[in-house]
C-alpha positions in Angstrom: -3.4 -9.4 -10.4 0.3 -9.9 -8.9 -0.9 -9.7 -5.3 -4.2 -12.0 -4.2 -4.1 -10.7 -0.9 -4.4 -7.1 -1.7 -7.7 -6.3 0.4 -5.2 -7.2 3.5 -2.3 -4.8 1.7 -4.9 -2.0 1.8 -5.7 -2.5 5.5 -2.3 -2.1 6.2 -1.5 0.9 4.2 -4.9 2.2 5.7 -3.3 1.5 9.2 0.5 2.8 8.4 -1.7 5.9 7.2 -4.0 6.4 10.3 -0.6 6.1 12.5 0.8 8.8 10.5 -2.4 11.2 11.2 -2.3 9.9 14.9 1.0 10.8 15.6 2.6 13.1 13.2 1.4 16.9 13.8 0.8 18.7 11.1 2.1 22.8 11.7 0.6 24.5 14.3 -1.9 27.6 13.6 0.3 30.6 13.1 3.6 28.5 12.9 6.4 30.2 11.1 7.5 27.5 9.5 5.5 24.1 8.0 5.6 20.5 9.0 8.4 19.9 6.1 10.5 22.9 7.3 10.2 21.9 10.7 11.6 18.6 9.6 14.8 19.8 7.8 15.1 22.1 10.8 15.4 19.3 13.0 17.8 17.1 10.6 19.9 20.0 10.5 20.0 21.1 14.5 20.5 16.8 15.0 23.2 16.6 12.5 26.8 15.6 13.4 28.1 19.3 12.3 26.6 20.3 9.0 24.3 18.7 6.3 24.1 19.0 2.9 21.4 19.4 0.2 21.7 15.7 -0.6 21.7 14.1 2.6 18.3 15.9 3.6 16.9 14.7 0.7 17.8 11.0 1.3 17.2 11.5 5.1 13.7 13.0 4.3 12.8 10.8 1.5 11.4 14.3 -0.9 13.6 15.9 -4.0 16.1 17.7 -3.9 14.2 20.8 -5.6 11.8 20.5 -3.1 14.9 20.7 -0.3 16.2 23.4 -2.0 12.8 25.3 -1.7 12.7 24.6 2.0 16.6 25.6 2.5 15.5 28.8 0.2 12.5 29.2 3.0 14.3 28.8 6.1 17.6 31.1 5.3 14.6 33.6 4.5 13.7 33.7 8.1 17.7 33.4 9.1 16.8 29.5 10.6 19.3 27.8 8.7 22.8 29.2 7.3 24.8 27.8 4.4 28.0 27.7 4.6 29.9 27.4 0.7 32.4 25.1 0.3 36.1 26.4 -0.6 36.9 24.1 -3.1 33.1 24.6 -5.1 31.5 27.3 -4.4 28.6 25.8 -5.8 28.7 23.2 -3.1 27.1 23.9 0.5 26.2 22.4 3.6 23.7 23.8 6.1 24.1 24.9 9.7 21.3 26.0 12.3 21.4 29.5 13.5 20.6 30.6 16.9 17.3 32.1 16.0 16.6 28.2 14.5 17.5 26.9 17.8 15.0 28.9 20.0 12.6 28.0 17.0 13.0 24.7 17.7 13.0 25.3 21.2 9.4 26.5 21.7 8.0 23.9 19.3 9.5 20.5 20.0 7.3 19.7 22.3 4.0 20.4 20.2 6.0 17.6 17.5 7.3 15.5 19.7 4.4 15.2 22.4 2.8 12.1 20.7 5.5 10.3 20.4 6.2 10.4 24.3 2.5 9.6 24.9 2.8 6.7 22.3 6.1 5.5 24.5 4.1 5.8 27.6 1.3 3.8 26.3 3.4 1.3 25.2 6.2 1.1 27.4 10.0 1.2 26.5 10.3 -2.0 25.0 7.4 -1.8 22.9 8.3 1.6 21.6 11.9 0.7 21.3 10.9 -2.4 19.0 8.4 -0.1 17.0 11.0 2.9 16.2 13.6 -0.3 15.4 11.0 -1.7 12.8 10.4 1.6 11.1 13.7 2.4 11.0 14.6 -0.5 9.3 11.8 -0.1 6.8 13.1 3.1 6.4 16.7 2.0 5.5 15.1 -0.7 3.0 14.0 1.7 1.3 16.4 4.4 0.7 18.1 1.4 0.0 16.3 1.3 -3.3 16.0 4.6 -3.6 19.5 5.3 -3.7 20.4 2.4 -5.8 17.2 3.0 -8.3 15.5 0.2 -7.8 12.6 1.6 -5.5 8.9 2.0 -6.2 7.8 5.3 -8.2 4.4 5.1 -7.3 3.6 4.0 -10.7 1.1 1.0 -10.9 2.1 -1.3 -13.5 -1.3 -1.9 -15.3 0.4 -5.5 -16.8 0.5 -6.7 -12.9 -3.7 -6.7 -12.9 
């Protein structure tokens, strides 16, 4: 086995995974949209502009089939617009519609809610170190990803 110490790796994962449960909401009953559309919803409303297909898909970590499928979703409920480029009219960015806006105006609280209890709990400078770590971990790795070097979830047997 590569790693001696993975009992300890596994309590960590177990604890990055209980965070995740602790503090990131899944949809709400009745939602119109799900956790992963609510996502891209955000990205897109936070973006300097527009966003494209392949910037949500780095930004969110997930394929982009599976952004197309949520872009396919969201212009369904006239959330999200594309807008085609001129030069390739295969090419698109997204842009938020005003009905996404009030969307994501009577539900950013319900998402956001225990993150602002987690800062409380904490205080500022805790929290502020926190969201610096994970966003550095999170940079690592789309590092990787982006340059193909990151982990496929694939367990090489030859490492036991």
């Amino acid at each position: 086995m590569k790693d001696k110490n993975w009992i300890d790796s596994m309590k960590n994962l177990g604890a990055i995974r209980l965070f995740c449960s602790l503090y990131l909401r899944k949809s709400r009953k009745g939602a119109v949209t799900s956790a992963q559309e609510v996502d891209l919803l955000f990205r897109t409303a936070l973006a300097a502009g527009s966003i494209t297909p392949l910037e949500l898909s780095l930004q969110m970590g997930i394929s982009k089939t599976i952004v197309s499928r949520l872009i396919e979703h969201l212009t369904g409920k006239h959330l999200v617009k594309k807008i085609y480029s001129a030069d390739d009219k295969r090419s698109y960015y997204l842009k938020i519609t005003e009905t996404g806006k009030q969307e994501l105006d009577t539900m950013y609280y319900y998402y956001l809610g225990p993150l602002y209890d987690l800062q409380e709990h904490l205080g500022n400078e805790d929290y502020e170190e926190l969201i610096r770590l994970i966003q550095k971990a999170n940079e690592s790795m789309v590092s990787k990803l982006q340059n193909g070097s990151g982990n496929t979830g694939h367990i090489d047997k030859a490492s036991f």
